[in-house]
N, C-alpha and C positions, 0 to 999 in steps of 0.2 A: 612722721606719723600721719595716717591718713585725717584730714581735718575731720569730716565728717562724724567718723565714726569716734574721735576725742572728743568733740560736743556733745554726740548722742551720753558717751559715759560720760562725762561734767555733770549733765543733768540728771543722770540716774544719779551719781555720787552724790550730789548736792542734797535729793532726797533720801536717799539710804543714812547720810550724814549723821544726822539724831538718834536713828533707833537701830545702826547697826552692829554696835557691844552687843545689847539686849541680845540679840538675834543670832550672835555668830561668836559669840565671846568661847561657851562651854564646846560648841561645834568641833570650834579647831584648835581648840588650846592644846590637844597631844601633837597633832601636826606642827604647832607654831614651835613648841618646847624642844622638840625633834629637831627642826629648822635651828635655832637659836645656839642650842648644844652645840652641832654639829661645825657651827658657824667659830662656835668662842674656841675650838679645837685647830680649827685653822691659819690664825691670826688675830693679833689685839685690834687692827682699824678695818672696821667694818662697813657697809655701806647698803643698808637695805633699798631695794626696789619696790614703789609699791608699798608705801609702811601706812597709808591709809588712816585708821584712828590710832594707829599707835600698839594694838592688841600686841605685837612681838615682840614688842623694846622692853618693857619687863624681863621676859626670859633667856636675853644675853648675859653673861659672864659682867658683874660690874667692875672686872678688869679691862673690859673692853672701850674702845672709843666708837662709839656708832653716828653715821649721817643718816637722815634717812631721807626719800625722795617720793613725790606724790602730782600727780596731774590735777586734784584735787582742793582746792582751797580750802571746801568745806570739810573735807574728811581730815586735812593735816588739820586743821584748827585746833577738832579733836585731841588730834596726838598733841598737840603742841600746849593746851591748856593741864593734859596729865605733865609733861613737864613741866609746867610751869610752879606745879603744887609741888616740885623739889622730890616727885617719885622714880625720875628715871636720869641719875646723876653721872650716868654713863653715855648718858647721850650728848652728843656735841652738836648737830643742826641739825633742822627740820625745813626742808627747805622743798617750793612747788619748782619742778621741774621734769622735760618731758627724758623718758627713759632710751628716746634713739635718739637723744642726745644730749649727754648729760655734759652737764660742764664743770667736771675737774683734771687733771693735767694727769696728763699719763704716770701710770704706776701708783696712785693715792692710795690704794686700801690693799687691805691679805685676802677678804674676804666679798663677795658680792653674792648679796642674797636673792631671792626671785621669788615671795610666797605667792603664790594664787596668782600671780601677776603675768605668768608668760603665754597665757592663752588669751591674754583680754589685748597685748599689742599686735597690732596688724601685723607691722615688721618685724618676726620673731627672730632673719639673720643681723637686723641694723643690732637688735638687741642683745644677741650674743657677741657681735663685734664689738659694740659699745662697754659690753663689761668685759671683754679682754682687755681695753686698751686704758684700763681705769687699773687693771691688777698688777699687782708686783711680780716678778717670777716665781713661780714657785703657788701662787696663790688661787682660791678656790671657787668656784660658782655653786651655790647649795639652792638648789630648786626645790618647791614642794609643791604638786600639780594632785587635782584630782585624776585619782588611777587609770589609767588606760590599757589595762595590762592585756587586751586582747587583741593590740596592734593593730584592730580592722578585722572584717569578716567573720564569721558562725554568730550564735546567738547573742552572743555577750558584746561584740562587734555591733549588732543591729539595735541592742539594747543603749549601748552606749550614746549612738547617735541620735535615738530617739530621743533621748535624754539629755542631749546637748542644748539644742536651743533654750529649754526650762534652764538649766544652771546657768546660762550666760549672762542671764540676767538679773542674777543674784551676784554675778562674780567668781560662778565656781566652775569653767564651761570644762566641759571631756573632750574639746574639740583638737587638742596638741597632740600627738602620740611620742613614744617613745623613740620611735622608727625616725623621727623629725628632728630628733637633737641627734642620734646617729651619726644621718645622713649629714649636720652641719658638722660634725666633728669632720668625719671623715674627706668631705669637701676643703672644707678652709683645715685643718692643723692643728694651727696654730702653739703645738705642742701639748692641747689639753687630750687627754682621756675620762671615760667615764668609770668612777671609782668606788661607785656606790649608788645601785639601782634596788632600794628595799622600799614593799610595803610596810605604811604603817598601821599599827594594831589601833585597835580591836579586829576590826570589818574589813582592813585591806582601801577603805575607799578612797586615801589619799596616799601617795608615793613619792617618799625622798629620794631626788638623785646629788652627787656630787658630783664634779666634775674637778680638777686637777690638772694647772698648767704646771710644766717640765721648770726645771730652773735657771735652764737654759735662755 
């Protein structure tokens, strides 16, 4: 992961830290609930990316077993003191570690989750390779990016990008398109498909994709 630009976010995270439930709790609780669902239907061991203060772990399956992973000290603290108060008994670790390059052993989890988190890493193919090689056969990638539904160009295109640098610095960037996990599928394989490309409601403004390796 580029240093720089993981320092630049340490330091926004570290202040975001305190007051960002407040601020983002009601925002994305439909996207997060979406994400979680979608997750608990794929497999029991789960492994979020990006679990931040912890806002998703509530909305997994408490059949499930979830890790979840953070560049973040200050924001897991967060998530790691709601577990502590015995609210999220599904959850198995909380642990800081960076996402192009996680360290568990090939094939650990069914599920690898991605919320808000794949436009804010530099390396977004180190990051689709890195959670291939963490899945079991058969197992899924559930992303949920704010929408890009206009791939580039006309107005909604020019909109977008005006509006990119503003969210990125909240953590919400329009800056990944659709066209870009395409393009990695069909480059690398690796047996996945994409199996579920749905806005979510109300407004459309954020979008669940899955993704589906073969069993092979």
């Amino acid at each position: 992961m580029n240093v720089e630009k993981r320092t630049q976010q340490k330091k926004a995270y570290k202040i975001w830290a305190p007051v960002y439930d407040n601020i983002y709790k009601g925002f994305l609780d439909r996207a997060q609930r979406e994400l979680a669902h979608r997750a608990g239907q794929g497999g029991r061991d789960i492994l979020e990316i990006g679990v931040g203060t912890g806002l998703v772990l509530p909305h997994y399956p408490r059949e499930s077993v979830v890790t979840g992973i953070d560049i973040s000290e200050e924001m897991l603290g967060k998530a790691k003191a709601k577990m502590a108060r015995g609210d999220l008994p599904h959850v198995r670790e909380l642990k800081v570690m960076d996402a192009c390059h996680l360290q568990f052993e090939d094939g650990s989890f069914d599920v690898v989750t991605l919320p808000f988190v794949i436009t804010l890493v530099p390396d977004t193919e180190q990051l689709l390779s890195e959670c291939v090689r963490v899945l079991r056969p058969g197992g899924q990638i559930v992303i949920v990016i704010v929408s890009k539904i206009s791939k580039g160009g006309g107005i909604s295109g020019f909109v977008e990008d005006a509006v990119s640098p503003i969210a990125e610095r909240v953590g919400l960037s329009t800056a990944y398109r659709l066209d870009k996990i395409e393009a990695w599928i069909g480059k690398h394989g690796n047996g996945f498909k994409l199996v579920e490309n749905e806005a979510i409601p109300p407004f459309g403004f954020f979008r669940l994709l899955r993704l589906k390796r073969s069993l092979e």
